[in-house]
Every structure is written in C-alpha cells, then in structure tokens.
MARKOL-255255 format. One record per residue (C-alpha): residue number from 1; x negated, y, z negated; residue in one letter. Coordinates in steps of 0.001 Angstrom, whole numbers, padded with zeros to 6 digits. Example, Ala and Ser with C-alpha at 12.3 -4.5 7.8 and 13.67 -1.06 7.14 Angstrom:
% residues 2
+-----+---------+---------+---------+----+
|   i |      xx |      yy |      zz | aa |
+-----+---------+---------+---------+----+
|   1 | -012300 | -004500 | -007800 |  a |
|   2 | -013670 | -001060 | -007140 |  s |
+-----+---------+---------+---------+----+
//
This chain:
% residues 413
+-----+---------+---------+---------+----+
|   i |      xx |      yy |      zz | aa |
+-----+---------+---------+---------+----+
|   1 | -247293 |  060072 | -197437 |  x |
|   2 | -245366 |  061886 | -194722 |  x |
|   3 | -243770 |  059311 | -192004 |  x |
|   4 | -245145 |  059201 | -188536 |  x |
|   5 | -243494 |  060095 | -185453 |  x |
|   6 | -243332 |  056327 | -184720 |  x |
|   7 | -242112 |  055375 | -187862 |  x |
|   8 | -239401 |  057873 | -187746 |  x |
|   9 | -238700 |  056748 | -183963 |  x |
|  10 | -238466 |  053184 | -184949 |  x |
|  11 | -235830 |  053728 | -188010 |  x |
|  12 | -233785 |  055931 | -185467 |  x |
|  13 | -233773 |  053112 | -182978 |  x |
|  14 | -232448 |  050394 | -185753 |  x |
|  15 | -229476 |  053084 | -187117 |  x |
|  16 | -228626 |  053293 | -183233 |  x |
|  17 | -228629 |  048913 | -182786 |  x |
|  18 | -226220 |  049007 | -185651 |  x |
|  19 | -224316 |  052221 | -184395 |  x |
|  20 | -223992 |  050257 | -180602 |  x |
|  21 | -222595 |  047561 | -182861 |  x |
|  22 | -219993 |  048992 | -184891 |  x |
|  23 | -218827 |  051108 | -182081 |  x |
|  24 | -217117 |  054430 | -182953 |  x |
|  25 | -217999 |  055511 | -186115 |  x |
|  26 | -217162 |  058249 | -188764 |  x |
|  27 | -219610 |  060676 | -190038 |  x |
|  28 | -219375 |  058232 | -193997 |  x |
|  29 | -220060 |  055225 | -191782 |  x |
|  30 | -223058 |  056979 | -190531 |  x |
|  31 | -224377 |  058219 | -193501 |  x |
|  32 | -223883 |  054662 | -194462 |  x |
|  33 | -225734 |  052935 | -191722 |  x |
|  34 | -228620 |  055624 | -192214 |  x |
|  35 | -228653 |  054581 | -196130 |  x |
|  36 | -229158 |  051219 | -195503 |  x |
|  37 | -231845 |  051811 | -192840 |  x |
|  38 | -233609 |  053547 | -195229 |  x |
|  39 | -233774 |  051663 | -198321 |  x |
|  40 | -234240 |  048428 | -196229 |  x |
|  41 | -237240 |  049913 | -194731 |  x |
|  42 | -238224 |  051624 | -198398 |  x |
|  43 | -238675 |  047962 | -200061 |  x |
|  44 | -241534 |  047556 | -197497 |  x |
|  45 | -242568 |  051247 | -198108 |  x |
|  46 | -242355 |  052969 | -200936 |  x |
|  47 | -241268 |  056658 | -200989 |  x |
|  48 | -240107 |  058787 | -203913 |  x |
|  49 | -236500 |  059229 | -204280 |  x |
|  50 | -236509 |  063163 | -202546 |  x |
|  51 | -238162 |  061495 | -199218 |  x |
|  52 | -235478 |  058533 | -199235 |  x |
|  53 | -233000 |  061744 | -199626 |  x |
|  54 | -234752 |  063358 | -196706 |  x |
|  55 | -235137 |  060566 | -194440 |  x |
|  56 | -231498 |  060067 | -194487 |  x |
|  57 | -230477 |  063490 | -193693 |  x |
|  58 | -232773 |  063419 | -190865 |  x |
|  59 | -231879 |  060433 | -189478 |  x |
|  60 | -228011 |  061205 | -189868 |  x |
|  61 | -228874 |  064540 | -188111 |  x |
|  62 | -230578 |  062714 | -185220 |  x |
|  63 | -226956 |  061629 | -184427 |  x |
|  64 | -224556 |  064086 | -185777 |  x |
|  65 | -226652 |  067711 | -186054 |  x |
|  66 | -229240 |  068991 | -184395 |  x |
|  67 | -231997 |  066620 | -185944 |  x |
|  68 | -235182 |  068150 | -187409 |  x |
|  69 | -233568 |  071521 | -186984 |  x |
|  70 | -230106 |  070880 | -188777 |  x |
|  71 | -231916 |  071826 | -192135 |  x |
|  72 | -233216 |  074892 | -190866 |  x |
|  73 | -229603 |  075921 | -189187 |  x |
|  74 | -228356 |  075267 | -192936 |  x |
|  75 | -230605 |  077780 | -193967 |  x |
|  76 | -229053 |  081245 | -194517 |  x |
|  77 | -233035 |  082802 | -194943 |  x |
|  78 | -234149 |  081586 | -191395 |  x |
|  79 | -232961 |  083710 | -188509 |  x |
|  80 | -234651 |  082461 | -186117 |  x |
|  81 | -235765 |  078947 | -184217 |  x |
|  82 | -238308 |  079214 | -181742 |  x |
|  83 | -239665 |  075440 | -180216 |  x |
|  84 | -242302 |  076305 | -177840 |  x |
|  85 | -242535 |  072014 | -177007 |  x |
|  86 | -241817 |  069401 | -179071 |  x |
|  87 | -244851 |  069374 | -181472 |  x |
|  88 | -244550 |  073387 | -182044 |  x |
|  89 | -242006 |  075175 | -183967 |  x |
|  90 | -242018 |  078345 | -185386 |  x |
|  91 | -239179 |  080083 | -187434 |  x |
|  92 | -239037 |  083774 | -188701 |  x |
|  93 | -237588 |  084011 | -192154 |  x |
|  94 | -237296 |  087574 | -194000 |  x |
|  95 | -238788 |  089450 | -190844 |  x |
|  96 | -241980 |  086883 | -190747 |  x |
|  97 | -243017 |  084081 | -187883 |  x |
|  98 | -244495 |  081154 | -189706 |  x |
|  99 | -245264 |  077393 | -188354 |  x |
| 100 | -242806 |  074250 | -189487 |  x |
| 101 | -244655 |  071718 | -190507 |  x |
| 102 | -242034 |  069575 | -189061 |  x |
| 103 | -241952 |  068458 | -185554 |  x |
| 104 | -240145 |  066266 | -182861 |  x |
| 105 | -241017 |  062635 | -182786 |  x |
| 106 | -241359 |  063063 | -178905 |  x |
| 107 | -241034 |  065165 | -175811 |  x |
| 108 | -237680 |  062817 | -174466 |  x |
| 109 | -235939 |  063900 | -178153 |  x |
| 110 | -236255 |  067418 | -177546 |  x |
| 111 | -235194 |  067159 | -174222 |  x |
| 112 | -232318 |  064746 | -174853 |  x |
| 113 | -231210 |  067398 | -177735 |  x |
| 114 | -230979 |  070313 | -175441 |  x |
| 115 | -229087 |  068532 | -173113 |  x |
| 116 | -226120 |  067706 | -175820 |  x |
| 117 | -226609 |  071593 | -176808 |  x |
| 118 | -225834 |  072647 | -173241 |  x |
| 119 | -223640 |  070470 | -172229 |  x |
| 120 | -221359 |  070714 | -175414 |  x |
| 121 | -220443 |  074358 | -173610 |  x |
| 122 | -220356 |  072984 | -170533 |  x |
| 123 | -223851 |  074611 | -169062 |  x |
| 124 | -226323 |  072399 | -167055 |  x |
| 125 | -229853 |  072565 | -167255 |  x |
| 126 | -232523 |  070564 | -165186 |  x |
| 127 | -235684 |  071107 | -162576 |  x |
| 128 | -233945 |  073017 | -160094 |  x |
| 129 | -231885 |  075177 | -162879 |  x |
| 130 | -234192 |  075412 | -165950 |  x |
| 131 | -233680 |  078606 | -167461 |  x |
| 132 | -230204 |  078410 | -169182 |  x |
| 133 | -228150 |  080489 | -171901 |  x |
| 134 | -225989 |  078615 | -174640 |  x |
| 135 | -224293 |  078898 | -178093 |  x |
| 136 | -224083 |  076563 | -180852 |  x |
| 137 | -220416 |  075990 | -182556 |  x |
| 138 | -221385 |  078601 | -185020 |  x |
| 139 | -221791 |  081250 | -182505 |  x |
| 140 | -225563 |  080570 | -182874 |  x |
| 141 | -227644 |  081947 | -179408 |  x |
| 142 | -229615 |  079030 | -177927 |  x |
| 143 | -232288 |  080152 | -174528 |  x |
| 144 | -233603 |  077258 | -173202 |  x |
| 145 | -236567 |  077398 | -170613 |  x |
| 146 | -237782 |  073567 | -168839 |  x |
| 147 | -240716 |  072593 | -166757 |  x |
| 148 | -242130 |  073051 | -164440 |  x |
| 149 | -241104 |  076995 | -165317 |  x |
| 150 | -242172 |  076162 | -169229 |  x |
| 151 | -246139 |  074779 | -169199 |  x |
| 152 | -246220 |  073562 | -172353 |  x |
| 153 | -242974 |  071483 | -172309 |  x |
| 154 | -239136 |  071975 | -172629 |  x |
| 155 | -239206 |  075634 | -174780 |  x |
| 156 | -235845 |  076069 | -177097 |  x |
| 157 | -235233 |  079290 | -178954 |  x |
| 158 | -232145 |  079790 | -181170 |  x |
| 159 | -230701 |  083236 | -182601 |  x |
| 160 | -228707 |  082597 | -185847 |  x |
| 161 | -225970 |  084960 | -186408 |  x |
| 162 | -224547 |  084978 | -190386 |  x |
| 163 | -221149 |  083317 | -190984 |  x |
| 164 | -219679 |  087177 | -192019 |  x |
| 165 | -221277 |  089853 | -189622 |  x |
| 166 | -222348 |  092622 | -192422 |  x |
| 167 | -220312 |  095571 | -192512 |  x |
| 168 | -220992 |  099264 | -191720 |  x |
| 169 | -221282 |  099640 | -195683 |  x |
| 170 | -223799 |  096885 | -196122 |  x |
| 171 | -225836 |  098144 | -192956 |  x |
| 172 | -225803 |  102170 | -195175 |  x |
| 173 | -226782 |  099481 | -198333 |  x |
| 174 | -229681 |  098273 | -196248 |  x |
| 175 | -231021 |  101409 | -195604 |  x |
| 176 | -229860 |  101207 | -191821 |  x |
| 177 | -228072 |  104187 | -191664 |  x |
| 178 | -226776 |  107213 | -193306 |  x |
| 179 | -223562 |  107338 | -194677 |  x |
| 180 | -223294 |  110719 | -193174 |  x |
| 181 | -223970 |  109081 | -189863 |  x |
| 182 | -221779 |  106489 | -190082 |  x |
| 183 | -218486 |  108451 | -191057 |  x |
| 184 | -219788 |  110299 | -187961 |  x |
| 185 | -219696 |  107186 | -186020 |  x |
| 186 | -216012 |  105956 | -187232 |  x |
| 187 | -214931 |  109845 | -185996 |  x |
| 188 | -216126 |  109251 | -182469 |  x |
| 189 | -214801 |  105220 | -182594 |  x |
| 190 | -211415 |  106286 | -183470 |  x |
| 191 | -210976 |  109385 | -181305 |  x |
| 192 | -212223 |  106430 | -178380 |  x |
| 193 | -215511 |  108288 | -177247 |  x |
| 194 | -217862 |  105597 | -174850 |  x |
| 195 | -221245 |  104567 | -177003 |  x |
| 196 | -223901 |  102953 | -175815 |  x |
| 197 | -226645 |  101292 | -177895 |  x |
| 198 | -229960 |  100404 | -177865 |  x |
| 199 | -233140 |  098704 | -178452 |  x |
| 200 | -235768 |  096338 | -178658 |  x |
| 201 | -235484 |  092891 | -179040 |  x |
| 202 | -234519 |  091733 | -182549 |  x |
| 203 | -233446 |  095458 | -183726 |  x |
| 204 | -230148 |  094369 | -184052 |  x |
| 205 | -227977 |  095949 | -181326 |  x |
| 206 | -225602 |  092553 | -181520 |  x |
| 207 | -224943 |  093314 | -185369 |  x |
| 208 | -224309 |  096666 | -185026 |  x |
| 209 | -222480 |  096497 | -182387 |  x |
| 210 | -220120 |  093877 | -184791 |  x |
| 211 | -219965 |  096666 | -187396 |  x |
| 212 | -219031 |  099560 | -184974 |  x |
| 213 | -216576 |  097010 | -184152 |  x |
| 214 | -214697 |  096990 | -187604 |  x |
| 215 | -213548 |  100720 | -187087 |  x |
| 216 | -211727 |  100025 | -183612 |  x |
| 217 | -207659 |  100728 | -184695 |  x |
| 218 | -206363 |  097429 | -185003 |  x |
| 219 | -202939 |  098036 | -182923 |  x |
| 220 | -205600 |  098251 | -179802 |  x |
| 221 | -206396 |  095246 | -177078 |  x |
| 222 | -209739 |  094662 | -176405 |  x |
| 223 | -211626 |  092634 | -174178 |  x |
| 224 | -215088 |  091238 | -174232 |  x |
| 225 | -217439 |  089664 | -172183 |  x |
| 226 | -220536 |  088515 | -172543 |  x |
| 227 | -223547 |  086014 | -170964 |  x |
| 228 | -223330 |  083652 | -174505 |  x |
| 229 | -220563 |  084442 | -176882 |  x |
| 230 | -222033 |  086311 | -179693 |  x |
| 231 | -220203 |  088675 | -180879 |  x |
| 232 | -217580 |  087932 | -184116 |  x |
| 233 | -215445 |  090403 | -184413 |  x |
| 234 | -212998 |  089684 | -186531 |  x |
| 235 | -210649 |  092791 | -187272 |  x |
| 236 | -208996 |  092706 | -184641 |  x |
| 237 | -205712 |  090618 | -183617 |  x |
| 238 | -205433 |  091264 | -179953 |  x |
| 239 | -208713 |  089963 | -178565 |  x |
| 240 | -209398 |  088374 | -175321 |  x |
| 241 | -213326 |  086898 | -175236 |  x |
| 242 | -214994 |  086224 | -172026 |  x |
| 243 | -218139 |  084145 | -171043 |  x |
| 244 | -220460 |  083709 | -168009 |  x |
| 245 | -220966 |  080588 | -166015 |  x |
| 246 | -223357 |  079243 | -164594 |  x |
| 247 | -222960 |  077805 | -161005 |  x |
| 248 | -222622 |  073531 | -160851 |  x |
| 249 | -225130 |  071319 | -159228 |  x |
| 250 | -223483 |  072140 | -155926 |  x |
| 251 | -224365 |  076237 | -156614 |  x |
| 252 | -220716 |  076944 | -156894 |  x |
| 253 | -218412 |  077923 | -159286 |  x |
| 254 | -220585 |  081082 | -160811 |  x |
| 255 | -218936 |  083384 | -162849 |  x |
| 256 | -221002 |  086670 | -163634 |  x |
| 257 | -220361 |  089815 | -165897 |  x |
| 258 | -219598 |  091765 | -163017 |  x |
| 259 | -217055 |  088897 | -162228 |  x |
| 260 | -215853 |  089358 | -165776 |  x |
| 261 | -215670 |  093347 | -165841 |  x |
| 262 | -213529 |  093321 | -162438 |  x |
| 263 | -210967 |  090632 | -164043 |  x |
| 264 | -210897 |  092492 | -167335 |  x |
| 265 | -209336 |  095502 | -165559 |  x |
| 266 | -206669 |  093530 | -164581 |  x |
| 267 | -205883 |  092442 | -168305 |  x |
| 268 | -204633 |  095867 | -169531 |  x |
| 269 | -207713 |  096345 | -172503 |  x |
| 270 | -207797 |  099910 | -174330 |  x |
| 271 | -211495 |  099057 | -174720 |  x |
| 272 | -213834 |  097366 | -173082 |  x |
| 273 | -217036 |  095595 | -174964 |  x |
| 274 | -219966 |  094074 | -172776 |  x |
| 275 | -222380 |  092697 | -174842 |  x |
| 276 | -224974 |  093405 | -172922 |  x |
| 277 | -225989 |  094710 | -169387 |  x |
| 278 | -229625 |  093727 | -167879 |  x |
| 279 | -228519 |  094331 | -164215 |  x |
| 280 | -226539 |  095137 | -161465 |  x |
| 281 | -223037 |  095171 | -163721 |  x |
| 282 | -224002 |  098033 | -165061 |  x |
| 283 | -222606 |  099781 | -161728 |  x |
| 284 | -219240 |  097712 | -162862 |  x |
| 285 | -219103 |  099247 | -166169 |  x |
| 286 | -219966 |  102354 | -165286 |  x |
| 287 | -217274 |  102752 | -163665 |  x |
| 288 | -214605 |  100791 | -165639 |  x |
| 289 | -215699 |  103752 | -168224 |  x |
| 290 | -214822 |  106304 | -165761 |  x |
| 291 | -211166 |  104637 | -165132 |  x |
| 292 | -209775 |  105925 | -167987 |  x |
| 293 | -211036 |  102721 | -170080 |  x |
| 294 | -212315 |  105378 | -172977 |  x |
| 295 | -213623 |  103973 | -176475 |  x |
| 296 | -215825 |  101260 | -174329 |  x |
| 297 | -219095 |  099775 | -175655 |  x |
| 298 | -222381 |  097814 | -174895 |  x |
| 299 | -225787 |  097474 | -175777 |  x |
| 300 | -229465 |  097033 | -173503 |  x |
| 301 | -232676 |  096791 | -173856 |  x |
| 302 | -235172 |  100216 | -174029 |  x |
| 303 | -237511 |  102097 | -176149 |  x |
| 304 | -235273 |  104775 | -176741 |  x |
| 305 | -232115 |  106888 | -176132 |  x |
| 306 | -233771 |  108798 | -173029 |  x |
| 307 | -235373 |  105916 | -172068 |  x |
| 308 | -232119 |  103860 | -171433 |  x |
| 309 | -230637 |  106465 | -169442 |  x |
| 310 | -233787 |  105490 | -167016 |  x |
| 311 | -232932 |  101768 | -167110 |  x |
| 312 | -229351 |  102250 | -166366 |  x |
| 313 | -230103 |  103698 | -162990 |  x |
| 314 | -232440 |  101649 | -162208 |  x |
| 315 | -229742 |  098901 | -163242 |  x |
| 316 | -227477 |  100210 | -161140 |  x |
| 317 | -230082 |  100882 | -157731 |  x |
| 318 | -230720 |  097263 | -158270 |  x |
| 319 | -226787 |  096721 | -157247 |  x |
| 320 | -225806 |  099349 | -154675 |  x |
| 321 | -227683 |  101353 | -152620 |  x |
| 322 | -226370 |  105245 | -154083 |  x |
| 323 | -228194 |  108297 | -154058 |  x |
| 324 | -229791 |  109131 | -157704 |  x |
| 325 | -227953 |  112070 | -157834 |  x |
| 326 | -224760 |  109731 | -157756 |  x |
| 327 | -225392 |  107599 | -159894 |  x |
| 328 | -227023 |  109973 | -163087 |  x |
| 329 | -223478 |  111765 | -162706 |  x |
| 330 | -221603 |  108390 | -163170 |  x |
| 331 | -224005 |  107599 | -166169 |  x |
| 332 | -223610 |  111480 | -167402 |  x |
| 333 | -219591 |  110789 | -166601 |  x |
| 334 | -218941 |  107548 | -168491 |  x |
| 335 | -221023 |  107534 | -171471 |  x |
| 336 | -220301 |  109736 | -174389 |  x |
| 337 | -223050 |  108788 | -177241 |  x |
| 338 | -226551 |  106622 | -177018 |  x |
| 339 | -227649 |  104949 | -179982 |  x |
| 340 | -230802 |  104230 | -180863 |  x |
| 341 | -232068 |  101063 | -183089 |  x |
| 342 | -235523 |  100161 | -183878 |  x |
| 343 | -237525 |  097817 | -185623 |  x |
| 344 | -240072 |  098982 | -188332 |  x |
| 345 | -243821 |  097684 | -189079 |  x |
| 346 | -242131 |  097206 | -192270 |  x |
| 347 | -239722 |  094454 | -190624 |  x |
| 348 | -236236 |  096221 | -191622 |  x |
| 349 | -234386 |  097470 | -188611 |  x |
| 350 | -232421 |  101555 | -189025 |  x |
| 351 | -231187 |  103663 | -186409 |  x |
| 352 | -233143 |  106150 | -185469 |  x |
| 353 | -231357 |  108063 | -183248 |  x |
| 354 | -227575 |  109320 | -181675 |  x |
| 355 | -227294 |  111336 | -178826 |  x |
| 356 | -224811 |  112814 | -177291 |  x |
| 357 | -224907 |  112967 | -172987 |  x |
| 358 | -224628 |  116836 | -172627 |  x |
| 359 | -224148 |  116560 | -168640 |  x |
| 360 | -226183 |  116916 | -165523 |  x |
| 361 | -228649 |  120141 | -165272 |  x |
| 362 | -231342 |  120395 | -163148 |  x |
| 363 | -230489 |  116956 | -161324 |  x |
| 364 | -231084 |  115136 | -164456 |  x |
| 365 | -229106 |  113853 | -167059 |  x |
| 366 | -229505 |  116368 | -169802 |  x |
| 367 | -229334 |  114692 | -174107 |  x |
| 368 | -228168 |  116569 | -177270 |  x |
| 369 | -229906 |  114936 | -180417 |  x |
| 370 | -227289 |  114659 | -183267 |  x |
| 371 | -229264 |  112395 | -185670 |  x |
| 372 | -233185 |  111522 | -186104 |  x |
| 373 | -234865 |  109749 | -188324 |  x |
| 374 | -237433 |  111133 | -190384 |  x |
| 375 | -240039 |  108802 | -191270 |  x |
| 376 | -241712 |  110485 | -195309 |  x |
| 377 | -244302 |  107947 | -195868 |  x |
| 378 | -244450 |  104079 | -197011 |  x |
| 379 | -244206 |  102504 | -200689 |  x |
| 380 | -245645 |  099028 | -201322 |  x |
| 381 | -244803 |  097988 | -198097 |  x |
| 382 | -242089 |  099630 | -197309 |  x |
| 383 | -240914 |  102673 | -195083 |  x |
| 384 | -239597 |  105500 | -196516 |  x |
| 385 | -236980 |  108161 | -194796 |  x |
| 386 | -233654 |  108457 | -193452 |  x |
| 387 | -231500 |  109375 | -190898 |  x |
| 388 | -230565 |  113096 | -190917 |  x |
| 389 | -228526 |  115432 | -188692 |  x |
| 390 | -230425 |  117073 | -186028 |  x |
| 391 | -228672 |  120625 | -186775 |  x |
| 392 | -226740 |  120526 | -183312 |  x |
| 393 | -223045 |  120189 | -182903 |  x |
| 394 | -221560 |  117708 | -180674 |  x |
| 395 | -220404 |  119592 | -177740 |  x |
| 396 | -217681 |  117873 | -176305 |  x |
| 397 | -215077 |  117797 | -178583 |  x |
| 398 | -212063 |  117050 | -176278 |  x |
| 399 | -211054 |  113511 | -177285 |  x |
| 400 | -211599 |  114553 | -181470 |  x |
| 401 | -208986 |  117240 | -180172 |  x |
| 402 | -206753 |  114879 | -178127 |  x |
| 403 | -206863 |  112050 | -181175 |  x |
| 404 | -205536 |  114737 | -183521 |  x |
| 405 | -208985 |  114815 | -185837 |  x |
| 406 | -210379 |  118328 | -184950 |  x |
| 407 | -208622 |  121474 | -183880 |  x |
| 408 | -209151 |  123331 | -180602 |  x |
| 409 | -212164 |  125712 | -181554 |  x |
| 410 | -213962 |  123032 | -183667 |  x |
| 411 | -211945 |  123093 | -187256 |  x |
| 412 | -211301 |  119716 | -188837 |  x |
| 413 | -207696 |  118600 | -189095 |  x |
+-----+---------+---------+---------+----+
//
C-alpha cells in the first residue's frame, strides 16, 4: 500500500533530527541515515523490497535532489515537468501530457523546493516578485509562477534539455529537415548571413538553434545572451555566455537583454546569439545586426515566417517611438533568412519553411520562399512529406561572394 503524505512527512522529519545531529554530512552518510529511517520504520510496516528501494531514494532526494521530481529529471523519456500546485503534476513524455501519480506531501515542500531552485542561481521569488525564470545545474529551464498571481498554488514548470544537443544530422535522421536544406543552411552560416527562427512553443527553436550552432567556424568569438541559460553549444572555444537578472528586493540591480546586447558590443563578438527576443530588445538587436555584427542569430515566438516579421515591429514600437516605415527597413536591413519550425498533430517537430528578406516594396517588407514543406498524407499516425526547394534562387548573394563560396554571377566555387 502506497505511503501517505503524512507518513512520508513524518520519515522526512526523523532523517532531518538525525541530519541536525550529525551536522554536515556527505551524500553516503545520507543515504545512510535515509536507510536506517527506512528499515526502522519497515519492521513496524511492511513493504516489499522495491518500495524500501523507493522510499529511500525519495527521501535522500528530499535533501540532496529535487525530491519527488529527481526520478523524473533522471529520466531521458520525460521532457517536460509541469506542477500546476503541489497535488498536480503532469509530465509530457514522447510528445504526450499524462498525470504523475506522484505528488508533494504539502504545499510548504513545493514552495520550500522552488526557493532552493531559485536561489541556487541567485534569483528571488516571493509575493511582490512571483513570476521568475531559472535553470537547473543541467541547463534544465525552470518558470515558476506564486500566489496570489497562481490560483491554484505555487505553479513550477521545468524544460529538460538532453545532456548532448542532437546534431544537424540527427535532426535530417528525425525527419526534421532535408539534407538538401541543411547543406543550404551550413552555406549561409559560414558565409555569416543573419537568420532568424521561429515558432510555437515546444517546436524546438532552442535545439535548432544548438545545431545551427555546430556549423559556426570555430576560429570565431561569439557571444550569447539569454533570459535563462539554455543554450549548449559546445563547438566552439571562444564563447562568452550572458544571463539576465532580476532586480533585488530593493528593485535594483536589473540586468536586461537589452543591457546585455549594448555590453556585448563592447566585447569584440563576430556573432551575436540572443536566445530569444519577446520585447523591446529587439530594437537592440536590430541594430547590433546592422553594425556590421553579420552571421547573428535568435529565435521568437509566431505562427510563421511572415508572421514574425509582424511581431518584430511590433517588438520594436513597444521600445521606441519610430515611424513603421523605419523600423520594417531596419528589420528588411538586418535580417537575412527566417526560419520556420512547427509542431505536427503527429507530435514530431520539422521545419517548414526558409525565407529569404527580399527588401522593402510597396512600404512592406517583401519574403522570397526558398523551402516549404509539403505535407503527402499520414501513415499509422504519422505525417508524411518533406521539405523541398521552393524553385526560387536566393537573391542576395553578396556575402556567398565575399566568403569565397559562389562566384560573382551565381557559379559555385
């Protein structure tokens, strides 16, 4: 029979006496402690020898880990955490949301847990700041949300990352992306052209993003800067990672992106990489792009290529007051390509589209589809197409010419 919250409670609180006791103690001394907790309280009730097993885990994670969620983070299948209060968690394994049937012992556990997460990256979190963004030491993504702005209690949601980011050829194995498409992709990297990508949430901008990564030359500096620290890239020696802050009880000491993008300049990058823009620093990297920063990258949210062309200005209206006409010609100016991720009904995420930014015409900001996917039907579950080339050239070719890859006139080197 499965323990009770109290139960559980009351073992915790007897590992902690002895713990208080013993003073500093290693992780065997723990495991120790927990052990003898267990079996002490198993000769009163009997449980088979996989419980005992999972008892102690749990109660050595109540003190080392991250308790009744360590043996999910151990879990390479679940990629993502969601606590919507203490007796509610759901995770998403393979693509699909299902209820734990394990929960917190009590509201107070949760919330003393998400304190250690926060303040172990030195982030605060209370009443008068409750909406807060952290990482786990595994690079893990952790959004926390407290009452009174959360109803239903202190709400926790964690975005595992794998320990090795795939690769571009593991993303073509998935069915992501064409290989055509991809060598495509490494062209443009190398020769430093600006590409933007995006996408819903969970398509998988962050990943790709890692993999596009993984063709930058690796003689280049690069800079990047982000809300949480996410991205692992890996490939490359000179690398200089930035993070937000949030301001301190006092509402000082703030660091922002557009903080971040300003001191960046000052660091001598070849590229720039901004994890993400959701506001008014996308006027900053707009025009770090258009200082001669080429090869730059990010990722936001939008329904499609076009579509994040329209969130971009408004990003930027929502930090200086320009006329539209402006600020479509900085957008039309900085960025070279737009890609496109989305996520299927079939779960699996693929690109779906890369544009080129032709220009300006007519006042607007004008696209030239290179790649589209073709959707050809579904097979037991699954959806079947590809990504294929569009027919149209990319127009500017300047910086393929300048990086030595394609001849003036459009002939390969």
């Amino acid at each position: 029979m499965p323990l009770t919250d109290d139960e559980v409670l009351a073992l915790r609180n007897n590992v902690r006496v002895k713990i208080d006791f013993n003073g500093t103690l290693s992780d065997d001394s723990l495991m120790r402690i927990a052990e003898e907790t267990v079996f002490e309280w198993c000769s009163r009730n009997p449980l088979t020898a996989n419980e005992k097993v999972s008892l102690v885990r749990r109660l050595f994670h109540s003190f080392r880990g991250l308790d009744i969620l360590q043996p999910l983070m151990e879990d390479a299948s679940v990629t993502e955490i969601m606590i919507n209060h203490h007796a509610e968690i759901f995770i998403e394994r393979h693509g699909r949301m299902t209820l734990h049937p394990v929960a917190f012992e009590s509201r107070e556990r949760l919330e003393d847990l998400i304190q250690a997460v926060v303040a172990s990256v030195n982030r605060v979190v209370n009443e008068s700041s409750p909406i807060v963004d952290a990482r786990l030491k595994d690079g893990s993504r952790v959004h926390v949300v407290l009452p009174p702005v959360a109803l239903k209690g202190p709400c926790m949601t964690i975005r595992k990352f794998p320990e090795q980011p795939p690769t571009m050829r593991q993303l073509i194995a998935y069915g992501s992306l064409s290989a055509e498409a991809a060598r495509f992709l490494e062209e443009l990297i190398a020769s430093q052209y600006n590409i933007f990508i995006s996408g819903g949430t969970g398509t998988g901008k962050t990943t790709f993003l890692n993999a596009l990564s993984q063709f930058i030359p690796s003689d280049e500096r690069i800079v990047t800067i982000e809300d949480s620290a996410e991205l692992q890239i890996r490939t490359l020696p000179n690398l200089v990672s930035l993070e937000t802050r949030n301001a301190n009880t006092e509402g000082k000491g703030e660091v922002t992106i557009r903080d971040l993008i300003r001191a960046s300049l000052r660091m001598r990058p070849n590229r720039i990489i901004v994890g993400e823009v959701r506001g008014g620093e996308a006027l900053d990297m707009l025009q770090a792009l258009n200082t001669g920063h080429s090869g730059s990258m990010s990722t936001g949210h939008s329904n499609g290529a076009k579509d994040m062309i329209a969130r971009l200005e408004t990003m930027v209206l929502s930090a200086a007051d320009m006329p539209v006409q402006v600020v479509r010609q900085q957008i039309a100016s900085a960025i070279d390509i737009v890609v496109h991720l989305s996520r299927f009904r079939d779960r699996t995420r693929k690109v779906t589209e890369i544009c080129e930014i032709r220009g300006m015409e007519g006042g607007e900001v004008q696209m030239n589809p290179l790649f589209r996917f073709h959707e050809d039907g579904e097979a037991d579950g699954k959806v079947i197409g590809e990504l294929r080339p569009t027919g149209n050239a990319l127009l500017h070719t300047d910086k393929l010419v300048m990086a030595g890859r394609q001849r003036r006139g459009g002939e390969a080197v």
